[in-house]
N, C-alpha and C positions, 0 to 999 in steps of 0.2 A: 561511451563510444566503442570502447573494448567488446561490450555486450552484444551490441547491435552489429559491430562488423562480426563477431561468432554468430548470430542468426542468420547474417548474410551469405554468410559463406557454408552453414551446415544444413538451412532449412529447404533444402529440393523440393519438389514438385510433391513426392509422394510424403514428404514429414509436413507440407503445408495443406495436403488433402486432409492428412491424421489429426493438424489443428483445425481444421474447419469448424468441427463441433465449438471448440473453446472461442471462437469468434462468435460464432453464432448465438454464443452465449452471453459472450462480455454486450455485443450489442442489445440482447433482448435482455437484459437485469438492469444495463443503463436505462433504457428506454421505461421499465418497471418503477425502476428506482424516481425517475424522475417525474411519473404521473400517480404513484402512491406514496411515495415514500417525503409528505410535507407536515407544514404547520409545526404543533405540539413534537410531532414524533422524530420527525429530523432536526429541532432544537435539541431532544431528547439525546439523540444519538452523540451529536457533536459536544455536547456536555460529558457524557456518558466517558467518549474517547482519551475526553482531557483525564475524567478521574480514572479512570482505567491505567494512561501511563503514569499521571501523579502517584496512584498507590504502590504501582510495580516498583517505583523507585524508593518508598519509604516515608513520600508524604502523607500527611492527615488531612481526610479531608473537611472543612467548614463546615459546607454547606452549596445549596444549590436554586438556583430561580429559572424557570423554564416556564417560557409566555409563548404564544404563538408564534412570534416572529424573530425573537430574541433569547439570550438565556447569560447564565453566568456562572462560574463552576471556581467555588474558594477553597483553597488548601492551604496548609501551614508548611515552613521549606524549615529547614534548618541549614546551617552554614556547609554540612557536608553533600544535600541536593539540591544546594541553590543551582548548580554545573548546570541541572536537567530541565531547569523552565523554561527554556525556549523548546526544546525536545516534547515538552507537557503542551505550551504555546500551539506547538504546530500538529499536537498530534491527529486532530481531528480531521487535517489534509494528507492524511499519509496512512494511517493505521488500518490495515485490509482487516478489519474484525468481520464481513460477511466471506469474505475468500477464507479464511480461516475455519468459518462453520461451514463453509460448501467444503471443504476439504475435510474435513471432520466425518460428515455424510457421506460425501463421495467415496471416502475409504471405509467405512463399514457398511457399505451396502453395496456400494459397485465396483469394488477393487477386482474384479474379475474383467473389467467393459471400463479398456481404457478412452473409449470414445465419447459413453455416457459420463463418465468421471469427469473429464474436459469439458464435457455441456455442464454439468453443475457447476465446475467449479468456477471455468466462464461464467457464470449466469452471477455468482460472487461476487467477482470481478469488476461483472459489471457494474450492480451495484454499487460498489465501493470507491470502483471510481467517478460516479457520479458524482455522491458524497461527498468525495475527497478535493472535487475540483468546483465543484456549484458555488462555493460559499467566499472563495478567493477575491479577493478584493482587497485598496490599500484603506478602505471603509473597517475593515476587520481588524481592530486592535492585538488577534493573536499575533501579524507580523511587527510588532514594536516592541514587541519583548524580547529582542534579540540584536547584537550587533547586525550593523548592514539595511534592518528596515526591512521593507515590503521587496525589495530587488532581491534579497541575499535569502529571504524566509522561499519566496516563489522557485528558488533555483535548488534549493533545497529540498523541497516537495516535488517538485517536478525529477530531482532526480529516485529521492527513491521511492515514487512512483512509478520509474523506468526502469528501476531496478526491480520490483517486485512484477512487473508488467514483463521484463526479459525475461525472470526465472519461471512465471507459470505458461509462456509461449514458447520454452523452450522442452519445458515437459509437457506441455501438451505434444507438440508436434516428435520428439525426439525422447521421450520417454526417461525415465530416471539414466537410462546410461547417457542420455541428450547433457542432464544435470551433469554427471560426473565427468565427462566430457567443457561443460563449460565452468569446471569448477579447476580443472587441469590448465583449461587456458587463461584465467587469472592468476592461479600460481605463479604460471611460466611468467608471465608479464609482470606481473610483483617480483620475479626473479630477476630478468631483466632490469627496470626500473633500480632496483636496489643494487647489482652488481657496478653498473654504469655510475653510480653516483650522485643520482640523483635523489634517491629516499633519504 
């Protein structure tokens, strides 16, 4: 809510002309994403995601089954990342791995054009969150790996995908000092929160 009331209150007319690109981009990678990007290849991906955060954390992986319309992705946990299976669970709804590689791109070729930077990295974006939201359902076994179920997995995804959603619409439209700017105002508000008594 923090997030969203700082865009509300920083993104004027001219930092929302500056994000146009980065919309225009989030829309057309969605729309991309969801008439290319099926079958084998987005089973692929959403496997891919799980082993992705499983290894970051220090799991082994099994093994893997990836069919047209399904798939399955086995690792070995030991008692010190057992913490992260719900984290590995979900990662396949939250993990911007194409915003990650339009950001890769967009800063070694376009770091001069911060407006074509914003269309790439929108364009990521968009993608990713296709991906990250097409596949949601309480049909999906990754939300039962976790306390809470399907309610507590979707609020979870949903937020930091609202969190990674505020950080790249905040530098798109208001640019890295936009960033440091919204990184001052969760300070203060962690400062707050913590003085009052409440943390």
């Amino acid at each position: 809510m923090l997030g969203v009331g700082f865009l509300a209150a920083a993104l004027d007319a001219a930092a929302l002309h500056t994000a146009a690109p980065f919309a225009c981009g989030v829309v057309g990678g969605a729309i991309a994403a969801r008439w290319t990007v099926r079958g084998h290849i987005a089973v692929f991906l959403h496997e891919w995601k799980h082993s992705v955060v499983a290894n970051l954390v220090g799991n082994k992986a099994r093994g893997w089954r990836i069919r047209r319309r399904s798939g399955h992705f086995e690792y070995e946990f030991t008692e010190k990342t057992r913490r992260y299976n719900a984290f590995i669970a979900l990662a396949p709804y939250f993990l911007p791995v194409f915003t990650l590689a339009a950001l890769a791109i967009a800063f070694a070729g376009w770091h001069h054009d911060h407006q074509a930077m914003t269309l790439i990295v929108g364009i990521g974006w968009g993608v990713d969150l296709n991906l990250n939201i097409r596949d949601i359902g309480p049909h999906q076994t990754d939300f039962t790996q976790h306390r809470g179920g399907f309610p507590v997995g979707v609020l979870y995804v949903g937020v930091l995908n609202a969190v990674t959603g505020i950080i790249l619409l905040t530098w798109a439209g208001l640019g890295l000092s936009g960033l440091h700017r919204l990184g001052l105002t969760l300070r203060d508000a962690v400062k707050i929160v913590l003085s009052s008594g409440m943390g």
